[in-house]
C-alpha positions in Angstrom: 103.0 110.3 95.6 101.9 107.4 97.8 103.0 103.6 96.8 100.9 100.2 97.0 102.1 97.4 97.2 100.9 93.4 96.7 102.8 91.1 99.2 102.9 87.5 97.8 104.5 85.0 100.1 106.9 81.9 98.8 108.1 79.6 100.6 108.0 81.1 104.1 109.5 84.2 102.3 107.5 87.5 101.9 108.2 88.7 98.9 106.6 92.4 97.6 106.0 94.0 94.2 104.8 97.7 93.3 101.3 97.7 92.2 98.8 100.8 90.5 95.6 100.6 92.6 92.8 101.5 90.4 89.6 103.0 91.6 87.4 102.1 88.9 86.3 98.6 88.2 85.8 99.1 85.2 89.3 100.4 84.3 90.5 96.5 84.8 88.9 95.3 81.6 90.9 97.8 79.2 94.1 95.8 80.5 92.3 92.5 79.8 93.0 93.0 76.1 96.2 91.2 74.2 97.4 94.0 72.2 96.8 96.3 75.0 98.8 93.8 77.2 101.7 93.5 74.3 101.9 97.3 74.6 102.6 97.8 78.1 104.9 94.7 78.3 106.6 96.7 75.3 106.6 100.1 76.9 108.0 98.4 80.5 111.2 98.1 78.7 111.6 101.3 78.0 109.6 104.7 76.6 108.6 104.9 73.3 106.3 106.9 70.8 103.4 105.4 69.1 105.0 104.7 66.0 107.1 103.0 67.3 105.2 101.1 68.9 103.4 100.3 65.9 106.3 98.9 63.9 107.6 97.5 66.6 103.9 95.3 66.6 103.8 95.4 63.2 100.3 96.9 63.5 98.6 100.2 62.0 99.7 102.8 64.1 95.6 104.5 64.1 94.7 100.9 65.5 98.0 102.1 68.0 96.3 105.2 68.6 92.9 103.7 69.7 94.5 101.2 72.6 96.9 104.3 73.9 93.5 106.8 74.4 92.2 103.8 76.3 95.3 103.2 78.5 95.6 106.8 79.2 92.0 107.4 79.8 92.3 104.7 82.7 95.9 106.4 83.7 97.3 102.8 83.1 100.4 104.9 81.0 101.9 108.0 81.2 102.9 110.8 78.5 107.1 110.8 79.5 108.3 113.1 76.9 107.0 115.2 74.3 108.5 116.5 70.7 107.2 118.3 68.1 107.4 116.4 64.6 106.4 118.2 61.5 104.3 120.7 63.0 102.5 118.4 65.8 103.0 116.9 68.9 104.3 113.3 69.4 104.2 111.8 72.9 106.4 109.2 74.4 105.1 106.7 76.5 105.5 104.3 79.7 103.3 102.3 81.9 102.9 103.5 85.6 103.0 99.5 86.4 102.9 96.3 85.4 100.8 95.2 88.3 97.1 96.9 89.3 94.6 96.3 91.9 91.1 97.6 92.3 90.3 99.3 95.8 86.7 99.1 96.6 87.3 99.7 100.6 88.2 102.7 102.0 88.9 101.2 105.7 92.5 101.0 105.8 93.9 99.2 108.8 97.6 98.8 109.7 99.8 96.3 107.7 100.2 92.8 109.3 102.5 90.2 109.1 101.5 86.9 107.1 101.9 84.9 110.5 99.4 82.5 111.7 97.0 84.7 113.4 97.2 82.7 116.6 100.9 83.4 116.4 100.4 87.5 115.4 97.8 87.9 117.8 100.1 87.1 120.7 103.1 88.5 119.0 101.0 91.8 118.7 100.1 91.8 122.0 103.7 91.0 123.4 104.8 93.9 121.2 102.6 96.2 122.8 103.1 99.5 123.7 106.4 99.3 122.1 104.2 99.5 119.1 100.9 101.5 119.0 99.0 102.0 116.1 101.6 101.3 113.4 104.4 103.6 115.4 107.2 102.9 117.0 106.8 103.7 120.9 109.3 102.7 122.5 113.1 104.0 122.5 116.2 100.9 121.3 118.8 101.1 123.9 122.0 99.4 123.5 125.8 99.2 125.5 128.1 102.2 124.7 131.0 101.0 123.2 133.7 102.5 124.5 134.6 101.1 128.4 131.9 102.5 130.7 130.0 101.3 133.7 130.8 99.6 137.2 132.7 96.6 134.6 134.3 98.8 132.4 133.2 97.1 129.6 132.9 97.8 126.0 129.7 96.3 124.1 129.9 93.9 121.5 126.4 93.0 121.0 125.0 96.3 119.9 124.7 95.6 117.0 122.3 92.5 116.8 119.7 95.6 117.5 120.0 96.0 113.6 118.3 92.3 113.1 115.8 93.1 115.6 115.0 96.9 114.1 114.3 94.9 110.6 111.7 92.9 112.3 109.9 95.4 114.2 110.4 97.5 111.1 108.0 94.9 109.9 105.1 96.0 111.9 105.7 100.0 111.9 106.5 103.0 110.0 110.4 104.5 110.1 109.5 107.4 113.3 110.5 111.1 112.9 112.9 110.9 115.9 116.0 109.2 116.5 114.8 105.4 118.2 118.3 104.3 119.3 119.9 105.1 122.4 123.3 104.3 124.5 123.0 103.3 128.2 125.1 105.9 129.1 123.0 108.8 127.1 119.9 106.8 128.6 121.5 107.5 132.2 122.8 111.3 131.1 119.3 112.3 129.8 117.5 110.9 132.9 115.1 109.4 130.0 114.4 105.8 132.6 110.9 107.1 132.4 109.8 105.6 129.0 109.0 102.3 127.0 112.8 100.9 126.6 113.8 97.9 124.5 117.3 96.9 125.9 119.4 94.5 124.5 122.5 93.4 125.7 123.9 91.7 129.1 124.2 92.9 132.6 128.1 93.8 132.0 127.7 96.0 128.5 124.5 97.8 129.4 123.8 99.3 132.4 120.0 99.7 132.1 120.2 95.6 132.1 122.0 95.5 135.4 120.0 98.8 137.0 116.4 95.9 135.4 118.5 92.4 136.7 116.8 92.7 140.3 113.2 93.2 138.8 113.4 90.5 136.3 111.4 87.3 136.7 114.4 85.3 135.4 118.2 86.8 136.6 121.5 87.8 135.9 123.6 86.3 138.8 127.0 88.3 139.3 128.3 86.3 142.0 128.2 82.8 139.9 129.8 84.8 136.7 126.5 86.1 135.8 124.8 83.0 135.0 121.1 83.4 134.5 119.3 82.0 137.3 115.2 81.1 137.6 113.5 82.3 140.5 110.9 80.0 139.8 112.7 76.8 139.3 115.5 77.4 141.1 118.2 76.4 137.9 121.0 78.1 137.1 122.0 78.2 133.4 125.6 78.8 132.4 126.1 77.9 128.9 127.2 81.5 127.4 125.0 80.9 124.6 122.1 81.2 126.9 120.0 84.6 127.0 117.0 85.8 128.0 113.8 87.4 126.3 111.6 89.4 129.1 108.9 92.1 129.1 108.0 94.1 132.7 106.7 97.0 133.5 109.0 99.9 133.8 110.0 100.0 137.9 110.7 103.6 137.1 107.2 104.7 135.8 104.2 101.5 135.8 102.4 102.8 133.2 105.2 102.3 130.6 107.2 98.7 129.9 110.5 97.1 129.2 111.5 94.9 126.7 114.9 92.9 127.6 116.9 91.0 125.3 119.8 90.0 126.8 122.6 87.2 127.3 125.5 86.0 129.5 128.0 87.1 127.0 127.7 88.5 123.7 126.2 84.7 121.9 123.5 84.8 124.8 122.4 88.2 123.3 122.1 86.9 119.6 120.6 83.7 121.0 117.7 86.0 122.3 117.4 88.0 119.2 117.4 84.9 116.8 114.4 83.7 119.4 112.8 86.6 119.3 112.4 87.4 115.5 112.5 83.8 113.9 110.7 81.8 116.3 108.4 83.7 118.4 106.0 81.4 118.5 107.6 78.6 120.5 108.8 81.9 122.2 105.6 82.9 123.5 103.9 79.6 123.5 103.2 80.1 127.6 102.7 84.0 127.2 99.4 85.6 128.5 98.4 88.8 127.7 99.0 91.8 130.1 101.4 89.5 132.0 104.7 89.9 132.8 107.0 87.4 130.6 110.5 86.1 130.7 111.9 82.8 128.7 115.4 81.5 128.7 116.8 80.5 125.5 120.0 78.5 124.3 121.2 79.2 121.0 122.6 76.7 118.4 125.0 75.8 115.3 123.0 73.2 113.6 124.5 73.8 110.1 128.2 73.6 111.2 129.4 77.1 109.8 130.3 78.6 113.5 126.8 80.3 113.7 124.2 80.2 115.8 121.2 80.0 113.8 118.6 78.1 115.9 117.1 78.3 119.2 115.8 76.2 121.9 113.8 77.3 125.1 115.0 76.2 127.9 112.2 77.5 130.1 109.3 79.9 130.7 
């Protein structure tokens, strides 16, 4: 049975809470009732028959009887259980929520994020086509982590994809097929030819190396792979600096790349902190249809060891 959902936001936080969408307007004012509200506050806390229900409101249970017919007419409750009692037929009961909402549009349009919408509209463009239409399109690709490549190197940043799945998971649904891939299987399947988000360095994932000559911004091997700007000319060095790019796919134009990437393994989560908690100093300078690339240093401001903040360093 499909789920709704209201999505209240607190403090910066979203927070979400089942809800029974109703259909009929009128079906609202048989909730708007105290009685009627003391009995499904009642039967939230757990099933129970009318008469009890009426001793447990020390009311008549006929006068029970009358504000069940009107909750189940509206299909506000539920029969749970039934049991025959002296020859008829006694019903246990539950509410289906404690939360409605009345539906008067049928356009449905995909679920957005509670951004400013300055901030989603350029977050929703820099996400695109890795998502289309509520779907993932794109395929995660992250360092194998066993020794592999020219470095022999064994990734230790694939896992940051995780916090970066949650907040794409934010603007589409769970796909059918399998979204993450290795480098190596990557290579193996000959699958180049597709929207790719690839996070990790130059060292741990070989699709970053095989994308570090058509980057705006670049991975340079000879000076211990610090990231050097082809615009400006700096080189950054810090390994807590990373990178945050989108191009189109050298391998086939009409599909593009998302890199996430840093010097070492910090540089990496440095990008993905920038990415998904502050995207909108991130893309501040980003123009739609453009290719993009921002450098980012990460930083401990609490103390604790952890980098939990960002600052860009250029774009």
């Amino acid at each position: 049975m499909p789920k709704s959902a209201v999505v209240k936001e607190i403090d910066g936080k979203l927070f979400h809470s089942d809800v029974l969408l109703l259909h009929n307007p009128k079906d609202l004012a048989v909730i708007n009732d105290n009685t009627r509200i003391k009995i499904l506050r009642l039967l939230n806390k757990e099933p129970m028959y009318p008469a009890e229900i009426a001793k447990k409101l020390k009311l008549h249970e006929q006068r029970i009887y009358y504000h069940i017919k009107l909750l189940l007419n509206a299909g506000i409750i539920e029969v749970t259980e039934r049991k025959e009692i002296r020859g008829t037929v006694a019903k246990k009961l539950a509410p289906k929520n404690l939360n409605f909402a009345v539906c008067l549009d049928d356009k449905w349009k995909p679920a957005k994020s509670l951004f400013s919408e300055e901030a989603d509209t350029k977050l929703n463009s820099f996400l695109h086509p890795f998502i289309e239409d509520n779907k993932l399109n794109a395929t995660t690709i992250v360092g194998s982590p066993d020794p592999h490549g020219p470095h022999k190197a064994r990734a230790r940043d694939g896992h940051y994809a995780i916090d970066l799945a949650l907040f794409l998971g934010a603007f589409c649904n769970t796909p059918k097929e399998f979204s993450t891939k290795l480098d190596v299987d990557v290579k193996s399947d000959k699958a180049e030819k597709n929207n790719m988000i690839i996070v990790g360095g130059p060292v741990t994932n070989i699709l970053t190396e095989e994308m570090n000559k058509h980057l705006p911004i670049k991975f340079n091997e000879k000076k211990n792979w610090a990231i050097e700007s082809v615009r400006t000319k700096k080189v950054y060095t810090d390994d807590n600096c990373g990178i945050i790019a989108k191009i189109r796919n050298p391998n086939d134009k009409d599909k593009s790349i998302l890199l996430i990437a840093g010097i070492r393994f910090s540089g990496t989560k440095s990008a993905v902190i920038g990415l998904t908690r502050f995207h909108k100093q991130i893309l501040e300078k980003y123009k739609k249809d453009e290719e993009f690339a921002c450098i980012v240093q990460g930083f401990d401001l609490d103390g604790d060891g952890k980098i939990d903040s960002i600052e860009v360093l250029e774009s």
